[in-house]
N, CA, C and O atoms as CSV, one atom per row, in Angstrom:
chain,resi,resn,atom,element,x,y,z
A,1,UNK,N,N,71.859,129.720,87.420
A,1,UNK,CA,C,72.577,129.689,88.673
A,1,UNK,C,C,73.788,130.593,88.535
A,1,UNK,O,O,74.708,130.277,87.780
A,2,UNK,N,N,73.808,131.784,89.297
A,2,UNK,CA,C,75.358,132.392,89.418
A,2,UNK,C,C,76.348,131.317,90.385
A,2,UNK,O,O,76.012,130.344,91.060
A,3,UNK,N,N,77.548,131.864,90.171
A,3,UNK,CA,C,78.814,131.086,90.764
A,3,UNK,C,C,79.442,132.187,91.161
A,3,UNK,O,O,79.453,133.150,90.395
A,4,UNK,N,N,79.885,132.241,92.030
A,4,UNK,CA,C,80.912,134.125,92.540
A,4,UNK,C,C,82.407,133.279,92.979
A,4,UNK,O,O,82.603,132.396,93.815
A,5,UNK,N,N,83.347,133.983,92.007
A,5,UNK,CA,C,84.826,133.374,92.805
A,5,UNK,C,C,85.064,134.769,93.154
A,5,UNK,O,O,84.662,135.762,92.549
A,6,UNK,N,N,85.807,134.707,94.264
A,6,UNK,CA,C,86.915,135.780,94.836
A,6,UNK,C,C,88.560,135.858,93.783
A,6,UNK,O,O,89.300,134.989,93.324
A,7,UNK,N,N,88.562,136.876,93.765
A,7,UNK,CA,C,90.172,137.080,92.918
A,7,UNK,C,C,90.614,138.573,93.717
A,7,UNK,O,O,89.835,139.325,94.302
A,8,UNK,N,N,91.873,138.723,93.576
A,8,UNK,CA,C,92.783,139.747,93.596
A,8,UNK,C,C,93.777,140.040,92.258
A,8,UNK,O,O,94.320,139.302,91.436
A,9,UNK,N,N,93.732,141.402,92.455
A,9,UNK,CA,C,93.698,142.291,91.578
A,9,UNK,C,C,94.691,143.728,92.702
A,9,UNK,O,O,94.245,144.459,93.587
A,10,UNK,N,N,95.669,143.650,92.300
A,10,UNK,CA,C,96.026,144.867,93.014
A,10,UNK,C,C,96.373,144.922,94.178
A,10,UNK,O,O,97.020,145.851,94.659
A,11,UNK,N,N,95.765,143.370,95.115
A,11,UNK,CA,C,95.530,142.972,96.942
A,11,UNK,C,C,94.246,143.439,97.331
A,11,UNK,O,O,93.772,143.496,98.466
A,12,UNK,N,N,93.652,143.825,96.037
A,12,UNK,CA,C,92.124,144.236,96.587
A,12,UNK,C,C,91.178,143.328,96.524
A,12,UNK,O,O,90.950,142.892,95.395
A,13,UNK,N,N,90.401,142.808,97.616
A,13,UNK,CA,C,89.610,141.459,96.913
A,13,UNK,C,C,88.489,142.033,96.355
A,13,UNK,O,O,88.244,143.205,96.640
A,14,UNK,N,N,87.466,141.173,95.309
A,14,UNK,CA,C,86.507,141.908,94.783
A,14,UNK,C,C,85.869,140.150,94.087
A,14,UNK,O,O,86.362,139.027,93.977
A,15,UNK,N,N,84.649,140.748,93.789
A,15,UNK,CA,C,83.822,139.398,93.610
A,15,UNK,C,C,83.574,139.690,92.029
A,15,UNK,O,O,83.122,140.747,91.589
A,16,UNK,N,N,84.059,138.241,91.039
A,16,UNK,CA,C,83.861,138.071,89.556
A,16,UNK,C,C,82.299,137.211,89.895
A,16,UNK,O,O,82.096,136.575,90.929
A,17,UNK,N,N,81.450,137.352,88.930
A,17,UNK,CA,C,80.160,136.818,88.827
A,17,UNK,C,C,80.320,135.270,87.738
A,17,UNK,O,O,80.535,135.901,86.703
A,18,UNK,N,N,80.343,134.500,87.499
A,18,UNK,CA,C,80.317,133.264,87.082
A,18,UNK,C,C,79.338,132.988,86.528
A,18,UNK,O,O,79.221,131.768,86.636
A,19,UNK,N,N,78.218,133.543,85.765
A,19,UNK,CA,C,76.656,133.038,85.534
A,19,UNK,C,C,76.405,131.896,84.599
A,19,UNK,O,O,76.507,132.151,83.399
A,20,UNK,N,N,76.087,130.652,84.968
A,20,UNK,CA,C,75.219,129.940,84.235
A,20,UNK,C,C,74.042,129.810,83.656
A,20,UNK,O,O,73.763,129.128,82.669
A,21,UNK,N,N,73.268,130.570,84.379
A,21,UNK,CA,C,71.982,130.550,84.287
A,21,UNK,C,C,71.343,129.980,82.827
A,21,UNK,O,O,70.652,129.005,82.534
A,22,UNK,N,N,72.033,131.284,81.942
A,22,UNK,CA,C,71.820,131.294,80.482
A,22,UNK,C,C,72.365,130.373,79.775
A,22,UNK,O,O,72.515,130.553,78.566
A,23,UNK,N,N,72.795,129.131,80.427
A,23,UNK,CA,C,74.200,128.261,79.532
A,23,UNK,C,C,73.149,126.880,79.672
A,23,UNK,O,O,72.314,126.703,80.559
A,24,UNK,N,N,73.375,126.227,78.844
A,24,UNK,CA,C,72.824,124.686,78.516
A,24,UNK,C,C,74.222,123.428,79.238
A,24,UNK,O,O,75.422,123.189,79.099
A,25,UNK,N,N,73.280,123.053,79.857
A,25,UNK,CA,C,74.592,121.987,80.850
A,25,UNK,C,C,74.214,120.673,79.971
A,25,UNK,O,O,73.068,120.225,79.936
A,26,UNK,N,N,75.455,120.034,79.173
A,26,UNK,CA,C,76.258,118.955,78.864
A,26,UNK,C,C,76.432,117.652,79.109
A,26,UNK,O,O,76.788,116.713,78.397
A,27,UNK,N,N,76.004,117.785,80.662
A,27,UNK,CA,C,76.440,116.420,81.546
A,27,UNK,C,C,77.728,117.052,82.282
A,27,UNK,O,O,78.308,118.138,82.250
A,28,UNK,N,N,77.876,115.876,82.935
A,28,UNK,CA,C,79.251,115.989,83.455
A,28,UNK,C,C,79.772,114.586,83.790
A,28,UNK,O,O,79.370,113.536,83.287
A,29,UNK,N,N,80.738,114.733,84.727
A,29,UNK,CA,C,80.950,113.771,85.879
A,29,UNK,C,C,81.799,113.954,87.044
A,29,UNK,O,O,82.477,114.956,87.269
A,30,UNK,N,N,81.699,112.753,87.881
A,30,UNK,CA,C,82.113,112.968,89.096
A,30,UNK,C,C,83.518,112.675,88.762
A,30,UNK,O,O,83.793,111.939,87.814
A,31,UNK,N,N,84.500,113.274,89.573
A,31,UNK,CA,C,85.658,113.399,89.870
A,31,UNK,C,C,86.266,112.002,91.043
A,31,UNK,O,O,86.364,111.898,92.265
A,32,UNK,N,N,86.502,111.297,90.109
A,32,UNK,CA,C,86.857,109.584,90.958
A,32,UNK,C,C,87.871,109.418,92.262
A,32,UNK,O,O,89.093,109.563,92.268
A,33,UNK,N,N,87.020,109.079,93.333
A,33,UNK,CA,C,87.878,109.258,94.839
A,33,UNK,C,C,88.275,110.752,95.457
A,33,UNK,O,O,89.131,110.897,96.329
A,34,UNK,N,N,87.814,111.407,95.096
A,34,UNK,CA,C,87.636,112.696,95.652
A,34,UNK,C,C,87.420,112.823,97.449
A,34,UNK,O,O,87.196,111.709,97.923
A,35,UNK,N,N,87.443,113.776,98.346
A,35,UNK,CA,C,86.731,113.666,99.674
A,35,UNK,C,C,87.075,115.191,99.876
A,35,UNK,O,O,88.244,115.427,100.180
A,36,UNK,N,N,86.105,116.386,99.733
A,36,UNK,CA,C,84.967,115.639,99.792
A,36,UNK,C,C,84.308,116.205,98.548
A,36,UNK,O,O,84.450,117.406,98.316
A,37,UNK,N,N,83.374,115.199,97.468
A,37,UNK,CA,C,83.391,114.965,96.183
A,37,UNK,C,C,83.609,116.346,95.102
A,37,UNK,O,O,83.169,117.493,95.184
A,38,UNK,N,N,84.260,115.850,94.339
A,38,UNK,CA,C,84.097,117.428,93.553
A,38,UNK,C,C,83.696,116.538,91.840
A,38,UNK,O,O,83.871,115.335,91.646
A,39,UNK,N,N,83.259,117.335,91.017
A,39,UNK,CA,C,82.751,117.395,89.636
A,39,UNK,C,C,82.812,118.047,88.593
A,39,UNK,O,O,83.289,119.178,88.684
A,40,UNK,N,N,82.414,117.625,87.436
A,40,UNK,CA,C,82.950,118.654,86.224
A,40,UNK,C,C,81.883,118.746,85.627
A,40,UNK,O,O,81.094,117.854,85.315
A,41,UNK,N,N,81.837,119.829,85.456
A,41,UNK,CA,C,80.218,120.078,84.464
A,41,UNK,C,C,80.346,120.857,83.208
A,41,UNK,O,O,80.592,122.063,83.159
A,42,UNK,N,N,80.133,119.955,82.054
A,42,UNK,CA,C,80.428,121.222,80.761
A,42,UNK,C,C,79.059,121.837,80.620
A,42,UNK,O,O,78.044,121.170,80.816
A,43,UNK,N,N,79.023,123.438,80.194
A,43,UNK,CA,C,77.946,123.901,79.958
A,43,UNK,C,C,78.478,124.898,78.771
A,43,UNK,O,O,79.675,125.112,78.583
A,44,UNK,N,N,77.451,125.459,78.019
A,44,UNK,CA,C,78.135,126.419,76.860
A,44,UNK,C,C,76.559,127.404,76.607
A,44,UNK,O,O,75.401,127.210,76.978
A,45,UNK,N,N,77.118,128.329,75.925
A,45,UNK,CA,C,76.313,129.148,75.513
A,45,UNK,C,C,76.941,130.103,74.619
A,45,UNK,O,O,77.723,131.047,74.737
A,46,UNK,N,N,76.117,129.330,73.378
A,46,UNK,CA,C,76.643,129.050,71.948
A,46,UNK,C,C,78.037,129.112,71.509
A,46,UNK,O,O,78.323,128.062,72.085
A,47,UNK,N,N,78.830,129.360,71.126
A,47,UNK,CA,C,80.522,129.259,71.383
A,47,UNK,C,C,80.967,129.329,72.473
A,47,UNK,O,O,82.064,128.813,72.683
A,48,UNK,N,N,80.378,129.882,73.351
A,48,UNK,CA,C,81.068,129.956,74.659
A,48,UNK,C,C,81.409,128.604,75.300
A,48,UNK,O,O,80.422,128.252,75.946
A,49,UNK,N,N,82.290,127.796,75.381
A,49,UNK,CA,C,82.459,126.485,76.258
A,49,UNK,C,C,83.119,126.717,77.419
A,49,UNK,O,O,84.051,127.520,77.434
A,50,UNK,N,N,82.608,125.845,78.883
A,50,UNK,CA,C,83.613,125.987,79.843
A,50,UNK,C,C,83.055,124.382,80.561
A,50,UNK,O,O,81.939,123.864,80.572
A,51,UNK,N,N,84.330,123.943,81.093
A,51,UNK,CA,C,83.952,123.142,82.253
A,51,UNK,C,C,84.247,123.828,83.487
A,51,UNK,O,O,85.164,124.648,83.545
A,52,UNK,N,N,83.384,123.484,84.662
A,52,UNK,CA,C,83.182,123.978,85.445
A,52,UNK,C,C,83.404,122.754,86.506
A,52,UNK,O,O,82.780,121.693,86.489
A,53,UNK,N,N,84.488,123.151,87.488
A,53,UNK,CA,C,84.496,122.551,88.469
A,53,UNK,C,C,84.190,122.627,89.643
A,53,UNK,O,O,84.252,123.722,90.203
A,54,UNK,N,N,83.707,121.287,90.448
A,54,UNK,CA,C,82.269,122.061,91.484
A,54,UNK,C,C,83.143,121.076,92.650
A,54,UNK,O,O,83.998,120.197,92.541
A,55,UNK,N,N,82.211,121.940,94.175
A,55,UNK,CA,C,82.683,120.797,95.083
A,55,UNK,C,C,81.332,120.617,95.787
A,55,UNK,O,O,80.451,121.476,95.827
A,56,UNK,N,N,81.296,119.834,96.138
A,56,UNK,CA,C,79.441,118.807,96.982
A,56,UNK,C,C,80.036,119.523,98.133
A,56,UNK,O,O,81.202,119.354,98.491
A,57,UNK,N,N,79.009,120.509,98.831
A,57,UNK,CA,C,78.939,121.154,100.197
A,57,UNK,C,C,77.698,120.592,101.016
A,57,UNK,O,O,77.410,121.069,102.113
A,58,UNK,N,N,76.785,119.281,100.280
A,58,UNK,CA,C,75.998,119.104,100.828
A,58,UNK,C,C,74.935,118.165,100.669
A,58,UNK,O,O,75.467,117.120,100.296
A,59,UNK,N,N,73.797,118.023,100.757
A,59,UNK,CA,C,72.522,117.399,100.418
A,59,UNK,C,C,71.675,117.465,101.079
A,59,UNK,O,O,71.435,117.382,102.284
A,60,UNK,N,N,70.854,117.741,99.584
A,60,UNK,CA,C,69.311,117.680,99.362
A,60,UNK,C,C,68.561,116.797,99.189
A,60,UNK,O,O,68.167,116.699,98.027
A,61,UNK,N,N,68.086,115.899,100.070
A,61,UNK,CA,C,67.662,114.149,99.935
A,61,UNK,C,C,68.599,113.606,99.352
A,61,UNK,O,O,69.729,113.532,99.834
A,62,UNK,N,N,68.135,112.971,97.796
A,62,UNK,CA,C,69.193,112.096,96.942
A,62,UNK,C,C,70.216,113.298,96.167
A,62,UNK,O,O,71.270,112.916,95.659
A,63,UNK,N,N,69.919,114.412,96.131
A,63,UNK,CA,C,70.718,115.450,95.681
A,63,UNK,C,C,71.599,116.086,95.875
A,63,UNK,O,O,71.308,116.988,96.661
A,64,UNK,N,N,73.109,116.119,95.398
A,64,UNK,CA,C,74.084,117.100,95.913
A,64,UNK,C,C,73.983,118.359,95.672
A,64,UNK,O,O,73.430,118.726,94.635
A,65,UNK,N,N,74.387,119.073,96.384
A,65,UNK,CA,C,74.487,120.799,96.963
A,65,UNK,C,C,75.853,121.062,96.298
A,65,UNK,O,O,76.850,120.679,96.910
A,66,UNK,N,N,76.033,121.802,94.859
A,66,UNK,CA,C,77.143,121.980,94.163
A,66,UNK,C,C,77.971,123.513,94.821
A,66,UNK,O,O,77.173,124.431,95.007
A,67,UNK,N,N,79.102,123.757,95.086
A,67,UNK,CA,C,79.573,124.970,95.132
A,67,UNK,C,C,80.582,125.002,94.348
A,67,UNK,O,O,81.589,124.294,94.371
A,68,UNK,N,N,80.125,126.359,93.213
A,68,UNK,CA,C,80.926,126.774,92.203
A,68,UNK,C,C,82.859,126.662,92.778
A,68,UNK,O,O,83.110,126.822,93.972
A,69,UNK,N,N,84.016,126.381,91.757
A,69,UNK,CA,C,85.020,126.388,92.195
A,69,UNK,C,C,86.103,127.002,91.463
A,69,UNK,O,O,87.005,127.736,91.869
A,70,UNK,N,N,85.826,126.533,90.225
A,70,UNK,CA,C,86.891,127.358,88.983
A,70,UNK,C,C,85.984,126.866,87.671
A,70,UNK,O,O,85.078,126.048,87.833
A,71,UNK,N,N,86.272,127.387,86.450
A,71,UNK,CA,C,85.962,127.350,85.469
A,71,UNK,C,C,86.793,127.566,84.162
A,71,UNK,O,O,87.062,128.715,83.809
A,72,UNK,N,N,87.068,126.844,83.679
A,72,UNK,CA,C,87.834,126.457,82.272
A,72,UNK,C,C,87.238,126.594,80.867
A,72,UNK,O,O,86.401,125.830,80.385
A,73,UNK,N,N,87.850,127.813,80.193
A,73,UNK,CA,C,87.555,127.789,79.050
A,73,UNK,C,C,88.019,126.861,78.145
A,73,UNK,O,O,89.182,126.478,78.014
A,74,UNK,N,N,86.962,126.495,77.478
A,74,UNK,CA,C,87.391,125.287,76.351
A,74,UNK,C,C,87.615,125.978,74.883
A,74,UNK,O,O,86.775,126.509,74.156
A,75,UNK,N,N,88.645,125.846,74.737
A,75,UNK,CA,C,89.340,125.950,73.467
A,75,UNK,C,C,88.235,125.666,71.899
A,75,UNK,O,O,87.347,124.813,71.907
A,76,UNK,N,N,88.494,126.445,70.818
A,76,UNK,CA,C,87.840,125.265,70.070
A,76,UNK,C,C,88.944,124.131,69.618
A,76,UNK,O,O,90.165,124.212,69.482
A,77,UNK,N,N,87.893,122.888,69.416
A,77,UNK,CA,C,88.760,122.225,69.186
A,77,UNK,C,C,88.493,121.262,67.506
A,77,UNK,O,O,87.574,121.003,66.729
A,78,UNK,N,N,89.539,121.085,67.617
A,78,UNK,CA,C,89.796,120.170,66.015
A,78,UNK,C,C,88.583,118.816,65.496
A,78,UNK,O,O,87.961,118.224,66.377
A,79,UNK,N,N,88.445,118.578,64.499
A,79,UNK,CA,C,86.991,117.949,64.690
A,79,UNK,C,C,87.663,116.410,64.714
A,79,UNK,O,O,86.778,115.558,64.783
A,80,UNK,N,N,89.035,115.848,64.672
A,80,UNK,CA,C,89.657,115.123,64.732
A,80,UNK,C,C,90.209,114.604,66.333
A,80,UNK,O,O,90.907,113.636,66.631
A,81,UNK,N,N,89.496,115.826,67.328
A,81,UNK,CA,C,89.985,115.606,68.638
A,81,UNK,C,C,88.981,115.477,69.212
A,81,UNK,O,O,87.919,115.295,68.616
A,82,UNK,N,N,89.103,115.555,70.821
A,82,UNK,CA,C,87.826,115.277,71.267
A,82,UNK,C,C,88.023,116.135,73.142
A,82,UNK,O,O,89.155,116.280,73.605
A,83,UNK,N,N,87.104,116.463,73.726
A,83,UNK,CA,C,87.454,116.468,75.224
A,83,UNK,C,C,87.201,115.592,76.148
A,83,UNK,O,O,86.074,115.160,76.389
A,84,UNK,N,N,88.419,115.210,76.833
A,84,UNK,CA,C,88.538,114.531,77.796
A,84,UNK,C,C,88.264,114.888,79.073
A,84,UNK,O,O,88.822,115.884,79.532
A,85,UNK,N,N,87.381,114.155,79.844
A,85,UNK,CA,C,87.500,114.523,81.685
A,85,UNK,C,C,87.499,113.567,81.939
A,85,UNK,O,O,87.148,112.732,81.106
A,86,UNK,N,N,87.892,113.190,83.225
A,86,UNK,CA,C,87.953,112.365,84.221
A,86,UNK,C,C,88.057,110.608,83.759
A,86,UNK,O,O,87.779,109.631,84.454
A,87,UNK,N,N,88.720,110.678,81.898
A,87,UNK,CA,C,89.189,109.601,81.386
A,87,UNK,C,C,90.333,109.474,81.158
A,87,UNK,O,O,90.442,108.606,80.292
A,88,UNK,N,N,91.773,110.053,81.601
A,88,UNK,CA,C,92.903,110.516,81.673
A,88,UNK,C,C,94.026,109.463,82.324
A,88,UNK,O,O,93.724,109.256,83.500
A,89,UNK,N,N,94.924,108.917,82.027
A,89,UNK,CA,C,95.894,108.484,82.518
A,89,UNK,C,C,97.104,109.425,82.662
A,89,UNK,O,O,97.256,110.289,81.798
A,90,UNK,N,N,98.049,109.323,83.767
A,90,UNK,CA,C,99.106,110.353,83.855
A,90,UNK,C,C,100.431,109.282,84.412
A,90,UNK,O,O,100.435,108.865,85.570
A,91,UNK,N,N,101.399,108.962,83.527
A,91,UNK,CA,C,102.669,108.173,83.718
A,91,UNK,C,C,102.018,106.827,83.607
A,91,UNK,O,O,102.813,105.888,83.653
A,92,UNK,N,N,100.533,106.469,83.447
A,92,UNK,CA,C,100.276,105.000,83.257
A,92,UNK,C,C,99.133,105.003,84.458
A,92,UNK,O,O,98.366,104.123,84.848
A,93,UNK,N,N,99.247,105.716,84.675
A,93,UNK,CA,C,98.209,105.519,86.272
A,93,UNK,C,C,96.701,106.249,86.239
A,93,UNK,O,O,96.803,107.458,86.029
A,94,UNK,N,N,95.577,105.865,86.372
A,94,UNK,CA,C,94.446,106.405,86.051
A,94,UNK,C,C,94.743,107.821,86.875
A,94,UNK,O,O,95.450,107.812,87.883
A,95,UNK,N,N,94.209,108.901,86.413
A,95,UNK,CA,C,94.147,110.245,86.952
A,95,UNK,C,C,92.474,111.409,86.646
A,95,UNK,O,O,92.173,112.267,85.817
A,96,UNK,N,N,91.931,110.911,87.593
A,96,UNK,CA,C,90.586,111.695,87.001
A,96,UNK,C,C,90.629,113.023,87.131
A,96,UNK,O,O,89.733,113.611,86.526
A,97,UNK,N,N,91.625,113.894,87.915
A,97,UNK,CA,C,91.446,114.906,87.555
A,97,UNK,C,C,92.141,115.633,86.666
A,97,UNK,O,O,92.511,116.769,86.962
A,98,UNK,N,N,92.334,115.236,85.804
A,98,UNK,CA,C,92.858,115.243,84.048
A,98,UNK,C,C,91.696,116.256,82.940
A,98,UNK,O,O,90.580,115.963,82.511
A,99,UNK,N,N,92.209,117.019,82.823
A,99,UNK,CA,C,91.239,117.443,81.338
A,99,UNK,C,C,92.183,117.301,80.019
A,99,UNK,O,O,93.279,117.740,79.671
A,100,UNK,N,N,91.533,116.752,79.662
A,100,UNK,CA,C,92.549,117.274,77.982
A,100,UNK,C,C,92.088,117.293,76.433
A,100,UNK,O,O,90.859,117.356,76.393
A,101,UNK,N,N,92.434,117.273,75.660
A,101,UNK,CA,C,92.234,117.835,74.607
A,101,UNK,C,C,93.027,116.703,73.315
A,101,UNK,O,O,94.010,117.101,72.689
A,102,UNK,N,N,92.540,115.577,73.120
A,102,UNK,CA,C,93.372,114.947,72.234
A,102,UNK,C,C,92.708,114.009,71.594
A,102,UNK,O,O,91.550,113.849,71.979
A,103,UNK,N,N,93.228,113.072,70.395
A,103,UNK,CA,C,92.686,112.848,69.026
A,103,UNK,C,C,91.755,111.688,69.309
A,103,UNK,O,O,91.916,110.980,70.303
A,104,UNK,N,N,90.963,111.530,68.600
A,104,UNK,CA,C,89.622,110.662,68.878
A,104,UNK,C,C,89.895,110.033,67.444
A,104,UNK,O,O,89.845,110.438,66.282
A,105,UNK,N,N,90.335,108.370,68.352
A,105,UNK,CA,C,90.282,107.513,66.840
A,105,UNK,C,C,89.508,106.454,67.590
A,105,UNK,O,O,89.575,106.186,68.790
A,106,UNK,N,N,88.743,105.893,66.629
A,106,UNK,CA,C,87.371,105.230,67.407
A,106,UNK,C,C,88.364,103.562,67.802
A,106,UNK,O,O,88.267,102.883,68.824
A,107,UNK,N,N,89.141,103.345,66.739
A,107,UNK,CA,C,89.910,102.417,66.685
A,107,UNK,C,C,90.787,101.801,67.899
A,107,UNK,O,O,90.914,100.602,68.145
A,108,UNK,N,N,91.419,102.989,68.672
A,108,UNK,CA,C,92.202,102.722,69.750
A,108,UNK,C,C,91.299,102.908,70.979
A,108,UNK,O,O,90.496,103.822,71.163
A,109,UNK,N,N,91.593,101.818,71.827
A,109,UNK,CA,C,90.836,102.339,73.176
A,109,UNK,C,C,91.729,103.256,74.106
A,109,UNK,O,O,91.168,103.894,74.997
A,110,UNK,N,N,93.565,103.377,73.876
A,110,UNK,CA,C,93.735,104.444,74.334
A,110,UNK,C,C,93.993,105.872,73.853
A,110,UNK,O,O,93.978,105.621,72.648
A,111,UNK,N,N,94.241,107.310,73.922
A,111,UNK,CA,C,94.789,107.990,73.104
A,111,UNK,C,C,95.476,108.423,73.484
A,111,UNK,O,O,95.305,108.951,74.583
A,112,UNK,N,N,96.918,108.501,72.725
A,112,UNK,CA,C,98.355,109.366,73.374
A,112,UNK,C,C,98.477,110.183,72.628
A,112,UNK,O,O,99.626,110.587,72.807
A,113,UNK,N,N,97.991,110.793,71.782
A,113,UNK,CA,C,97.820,112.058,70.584
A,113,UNK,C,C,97.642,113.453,71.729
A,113,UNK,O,O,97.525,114.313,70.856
A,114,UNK,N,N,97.574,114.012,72.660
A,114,UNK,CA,C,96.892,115.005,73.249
A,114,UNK,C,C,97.677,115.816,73.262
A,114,UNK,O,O,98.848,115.676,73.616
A,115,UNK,N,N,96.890,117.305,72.679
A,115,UNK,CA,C,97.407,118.432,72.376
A,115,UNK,C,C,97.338,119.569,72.984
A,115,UNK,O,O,97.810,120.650,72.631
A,116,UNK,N,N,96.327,119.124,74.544
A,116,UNK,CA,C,96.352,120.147,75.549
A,116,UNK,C,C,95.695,119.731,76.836
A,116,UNK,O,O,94.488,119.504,76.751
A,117,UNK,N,N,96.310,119.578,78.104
A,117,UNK,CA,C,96.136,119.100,78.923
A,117,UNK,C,C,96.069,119.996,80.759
A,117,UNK,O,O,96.835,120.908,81.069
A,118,UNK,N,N,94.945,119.400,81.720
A,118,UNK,CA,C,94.579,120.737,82.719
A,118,UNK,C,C,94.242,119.756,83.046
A,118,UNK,O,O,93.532,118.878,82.555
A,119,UNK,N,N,95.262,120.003,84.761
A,119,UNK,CA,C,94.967,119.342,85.918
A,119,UNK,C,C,94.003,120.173,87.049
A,119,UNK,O,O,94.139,121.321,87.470
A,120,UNK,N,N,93.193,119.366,87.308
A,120,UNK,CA,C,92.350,120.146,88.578
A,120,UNK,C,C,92.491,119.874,89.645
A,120,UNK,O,O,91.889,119.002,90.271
A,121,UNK,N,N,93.848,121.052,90.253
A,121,UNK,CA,C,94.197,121.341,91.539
A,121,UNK,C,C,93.161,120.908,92.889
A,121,UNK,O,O,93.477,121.809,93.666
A,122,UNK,N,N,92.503,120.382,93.357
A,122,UNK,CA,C,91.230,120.503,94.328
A,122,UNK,C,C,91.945,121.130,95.200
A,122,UNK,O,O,91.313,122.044,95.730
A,123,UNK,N,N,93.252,120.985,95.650
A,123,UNK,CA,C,93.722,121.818,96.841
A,123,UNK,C,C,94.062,123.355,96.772
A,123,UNK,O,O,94.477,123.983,97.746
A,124,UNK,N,N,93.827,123.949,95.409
A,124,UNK,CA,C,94.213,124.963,95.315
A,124,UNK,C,C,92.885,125.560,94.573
A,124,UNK,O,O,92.738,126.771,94.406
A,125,UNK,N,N,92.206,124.861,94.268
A,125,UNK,CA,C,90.951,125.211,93.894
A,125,UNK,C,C,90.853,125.782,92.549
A,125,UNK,O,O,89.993,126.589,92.196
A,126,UNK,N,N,91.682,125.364,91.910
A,126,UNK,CA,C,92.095,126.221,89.901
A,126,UNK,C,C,92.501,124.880,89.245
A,126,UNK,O,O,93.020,123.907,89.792
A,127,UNK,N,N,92.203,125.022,88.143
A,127,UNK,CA,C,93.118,124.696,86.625
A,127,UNK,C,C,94.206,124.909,86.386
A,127,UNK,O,O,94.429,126.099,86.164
A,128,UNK,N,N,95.614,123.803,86.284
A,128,UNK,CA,C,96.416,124.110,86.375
A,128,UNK,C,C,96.995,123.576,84.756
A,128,UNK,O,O,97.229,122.377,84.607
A,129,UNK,N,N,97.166,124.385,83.781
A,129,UNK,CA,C,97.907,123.946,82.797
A,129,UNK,C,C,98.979,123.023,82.988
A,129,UNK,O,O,99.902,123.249,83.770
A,130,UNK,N,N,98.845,121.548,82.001
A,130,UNK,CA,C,100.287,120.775,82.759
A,130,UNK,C,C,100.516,120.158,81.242
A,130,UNK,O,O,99.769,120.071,80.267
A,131,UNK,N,N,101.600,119.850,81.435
A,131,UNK,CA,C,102.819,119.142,80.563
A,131,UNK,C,C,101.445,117.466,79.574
A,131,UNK,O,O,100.587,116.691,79.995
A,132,UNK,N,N,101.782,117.627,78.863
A,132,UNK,CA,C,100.559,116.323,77.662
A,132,UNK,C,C,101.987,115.097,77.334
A,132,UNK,O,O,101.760,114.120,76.621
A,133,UNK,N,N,103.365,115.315,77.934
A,133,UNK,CA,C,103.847,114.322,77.708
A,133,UNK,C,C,103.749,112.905,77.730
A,133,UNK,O,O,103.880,111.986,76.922
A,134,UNK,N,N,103.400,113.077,79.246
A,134,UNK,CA,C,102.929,111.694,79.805
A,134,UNK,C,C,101.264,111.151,80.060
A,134,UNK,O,O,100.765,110.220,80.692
A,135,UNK,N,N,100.709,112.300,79.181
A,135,UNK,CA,C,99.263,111.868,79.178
A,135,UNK,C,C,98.357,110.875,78.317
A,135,UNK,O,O,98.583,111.110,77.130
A,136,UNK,N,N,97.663,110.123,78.427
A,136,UNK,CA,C,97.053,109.391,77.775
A,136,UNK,C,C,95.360,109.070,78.376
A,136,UNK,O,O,94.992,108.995,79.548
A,137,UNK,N,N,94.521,108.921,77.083
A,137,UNK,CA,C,92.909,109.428,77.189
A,137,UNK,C,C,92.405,107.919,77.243
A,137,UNK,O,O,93.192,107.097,76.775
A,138,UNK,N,N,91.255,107.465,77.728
A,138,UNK,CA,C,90.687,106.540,77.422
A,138,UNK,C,C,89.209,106.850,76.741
A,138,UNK,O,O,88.241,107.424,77.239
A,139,UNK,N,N,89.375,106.281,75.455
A,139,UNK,CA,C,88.150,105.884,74.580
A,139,UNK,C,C,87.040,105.325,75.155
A,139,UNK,O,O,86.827,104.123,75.002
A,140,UNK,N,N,86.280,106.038,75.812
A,140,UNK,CA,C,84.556,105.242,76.291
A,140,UNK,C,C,84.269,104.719,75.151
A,140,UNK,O,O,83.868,103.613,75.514
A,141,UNK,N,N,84.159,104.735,73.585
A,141,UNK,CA,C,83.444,104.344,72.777
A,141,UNK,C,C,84.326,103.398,72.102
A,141,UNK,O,O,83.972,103.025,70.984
A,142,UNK,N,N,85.324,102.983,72.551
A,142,UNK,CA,C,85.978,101.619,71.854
A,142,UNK,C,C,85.332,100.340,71.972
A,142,UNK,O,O,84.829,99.818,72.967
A,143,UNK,N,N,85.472,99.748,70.300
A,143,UNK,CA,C,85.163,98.701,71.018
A,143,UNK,C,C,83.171,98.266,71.002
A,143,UNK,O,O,82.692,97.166,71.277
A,144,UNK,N,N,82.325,99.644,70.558
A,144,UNK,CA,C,80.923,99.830,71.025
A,144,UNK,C,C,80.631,100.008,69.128
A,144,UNK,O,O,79.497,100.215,68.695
C-alpha cells in the first residue's frame, strides 16, 4: 500500500511517497476515544521501523478504510526498553495518544523510566516530540 503526504519545501507543494507495500505490519492499535477514529500501525522492513498513524475515512462491511497520516521513525532501541503506544499516562491521566520509548521491567505494572516520548497531534496531523517528564507507560504484561 503507498501513503502520499503533502509537504512544503520552498512554498512549493509536492507529493513524498510513503510505501508500505514492502514492509511487514506488527499489529497495531486503535487510538482510545478518537472521532473520527485514528490508529497506529508498526510496520518495518528489516531495520527500517516506523509507526504509522492512520485516520478511518470509512468502511468496508466490518472493515475500516485507513488514510495514511504521518509516520514516525522508530529509533533503535535499548534491549532494556520497550515501545509504547496508546499505553501512556501524561500528569497521571491516561493519554493514548502517547508514543514512547521507556524501560520494560516485567516487575512494575507502571513505567516512569522513559527516555523518549511523541505525542500524536490528530489536529495537526504530525508527531510532535514532547517533554518524558511527566510520562508514565503501562505494562500489558504485569502481573501475566
Amino acid at each position: 500500500m503507498k501513503y502520499l503526504c503533502l509537504s512544503l519545501l520552498a512554498f512549493i507543494p509536492h507529493v513524498v511517497a510513503f510505501d508500505t507495500s514492502a514492509m511487514k505490519s506488527a499489529g497495531g492499535a486503535l487510538i482510545d476515544g478518537t472521532e473520527p477514529v485514528h490508529s497506529f500501525e508498526y510496520v518495518s522492513n528489516g531495520n527500517a521501523r516506523f509507526l504509522v498513524l492512520n485516520k478511518e475515512i470509512g468502511r468496508k462491511g466490518n472493515s475500516a478504510i485507513w488514510k495514511y497520516v504521518d509516520h514516525l521513525p522508530i529509533p533503535d532501541i535499548d534491549p532494556d526498553y520497550s515501545l509504547y503506544y496508546a499505553m501512556c499516562n501524561l500528569n497521571g491521566a491516561f493519554e493514548p495518544r502517547i508514543v514512547a520509548i521507556a524501560k520494560l521491567d516485567m516487575n512494575k505494572e507502571i513505567n516512569r523510566e522513559v527516555k523518549e516520548a511523541w505525542f500524536a497531534n490528530l489536529e495537526l496531523g504530525k508527531y510532535q516530540k514532547i517533554d518524558t517528564s511527566n510520562i508514565e507507560c503501562i505494562n500489558e504484561g504485569y502481573g501475566l
